[in-house]
C-alpha positions as CSV (number, residue, x, y, z in Angstrom):
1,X,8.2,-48.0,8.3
2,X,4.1,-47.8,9.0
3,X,4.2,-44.9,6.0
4,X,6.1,-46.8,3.9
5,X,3.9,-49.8,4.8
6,X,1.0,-47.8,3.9
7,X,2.1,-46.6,0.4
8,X,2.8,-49.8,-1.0
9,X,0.7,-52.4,0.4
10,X,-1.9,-50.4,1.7
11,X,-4.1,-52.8,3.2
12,X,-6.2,-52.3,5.6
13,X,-4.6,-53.9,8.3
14,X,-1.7,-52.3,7.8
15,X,-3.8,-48.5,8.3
16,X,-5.3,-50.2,11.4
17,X,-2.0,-51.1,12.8
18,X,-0.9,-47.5,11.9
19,X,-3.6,-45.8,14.0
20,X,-3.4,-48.2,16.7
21,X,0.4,-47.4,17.0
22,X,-0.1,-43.8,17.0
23,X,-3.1,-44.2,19.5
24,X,-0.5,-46.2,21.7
25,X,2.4,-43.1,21.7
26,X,-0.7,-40.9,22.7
27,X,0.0,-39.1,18.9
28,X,-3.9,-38.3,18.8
29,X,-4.0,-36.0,16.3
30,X,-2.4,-38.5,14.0
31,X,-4.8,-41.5,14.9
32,X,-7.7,-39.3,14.2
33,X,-5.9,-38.4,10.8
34,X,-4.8,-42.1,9.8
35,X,-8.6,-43.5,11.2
36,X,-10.0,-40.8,9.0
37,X,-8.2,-42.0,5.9
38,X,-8.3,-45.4,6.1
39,X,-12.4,-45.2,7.0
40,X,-12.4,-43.4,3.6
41,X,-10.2,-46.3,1.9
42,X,-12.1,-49.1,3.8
43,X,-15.7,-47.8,5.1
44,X,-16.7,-51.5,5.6
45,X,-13.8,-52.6,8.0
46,X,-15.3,-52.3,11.1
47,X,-12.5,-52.3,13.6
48,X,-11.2,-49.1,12.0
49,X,-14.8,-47.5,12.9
50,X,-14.1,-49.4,16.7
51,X,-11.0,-48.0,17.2
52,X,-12.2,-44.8,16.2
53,X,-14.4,-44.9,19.3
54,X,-11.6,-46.0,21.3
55,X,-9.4,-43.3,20.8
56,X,-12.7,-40.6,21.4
57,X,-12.9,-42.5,24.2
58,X,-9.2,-41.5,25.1
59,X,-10.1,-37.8,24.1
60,X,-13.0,-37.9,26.8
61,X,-15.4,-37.0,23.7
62,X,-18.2,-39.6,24.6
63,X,-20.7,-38.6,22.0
64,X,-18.5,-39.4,19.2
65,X,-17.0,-42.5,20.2
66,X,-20.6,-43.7,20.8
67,X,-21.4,-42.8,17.3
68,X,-18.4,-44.7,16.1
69,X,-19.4,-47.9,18.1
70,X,-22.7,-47.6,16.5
71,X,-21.9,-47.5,13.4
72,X,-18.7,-50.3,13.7
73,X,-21.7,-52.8,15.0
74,X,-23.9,-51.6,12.4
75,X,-21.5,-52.6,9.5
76,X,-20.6,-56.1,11.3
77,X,-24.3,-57.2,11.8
78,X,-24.8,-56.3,8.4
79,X,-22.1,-58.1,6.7
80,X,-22.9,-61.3,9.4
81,X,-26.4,-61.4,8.4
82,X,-26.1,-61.0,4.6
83,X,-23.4,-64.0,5.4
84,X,-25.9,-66.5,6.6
85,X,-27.8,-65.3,4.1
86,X,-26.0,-66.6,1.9
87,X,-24.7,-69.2,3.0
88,X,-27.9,-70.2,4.0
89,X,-29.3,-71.0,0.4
């Protein structure tokens, strides 16, 4: 339903909930594929660059989830300061 989910709306919410899903029945290999994708689609979204750390994390390779939490904070401070920013003038 998730694949067919994904090929017509596409959203980005909808490859989150794809990832998370597969995360949840342990299908790593598949997370890491659909995360992969969808940070390709949507490099801004940062929960799909949070849950990429998450399921590292899962996988007991520290490193890299680091570097995905890194750059998933990175992306939100920049979009919440450009934000006020704005909304500032």
């Amino acid at each position: 339903m998730l694949t067919k989910a994904r090929e017509q709306a596409g959203t980005n919410k909808v490859w989150m909930k794809s990832a998370v899903l597969e995360r949840y029945l342990k299908n790593y290999p598949e997370a890491r594929s659909l995360l992969e994708e969808a940070r390709k689609r949507y490099p801004t979204f940062d929960k799909l660059w949070m849950i990429s750390g998450q399921l590292e994390e899962d996988m007991k390779d520290y490193q890299k989830a680091r570097e995905y939490y890194q750059l998933g904070v990175g992306i939100f401070f920049f979009f919440f300061f450009f934000f006020f920013l704005v909304i500032k003038d």
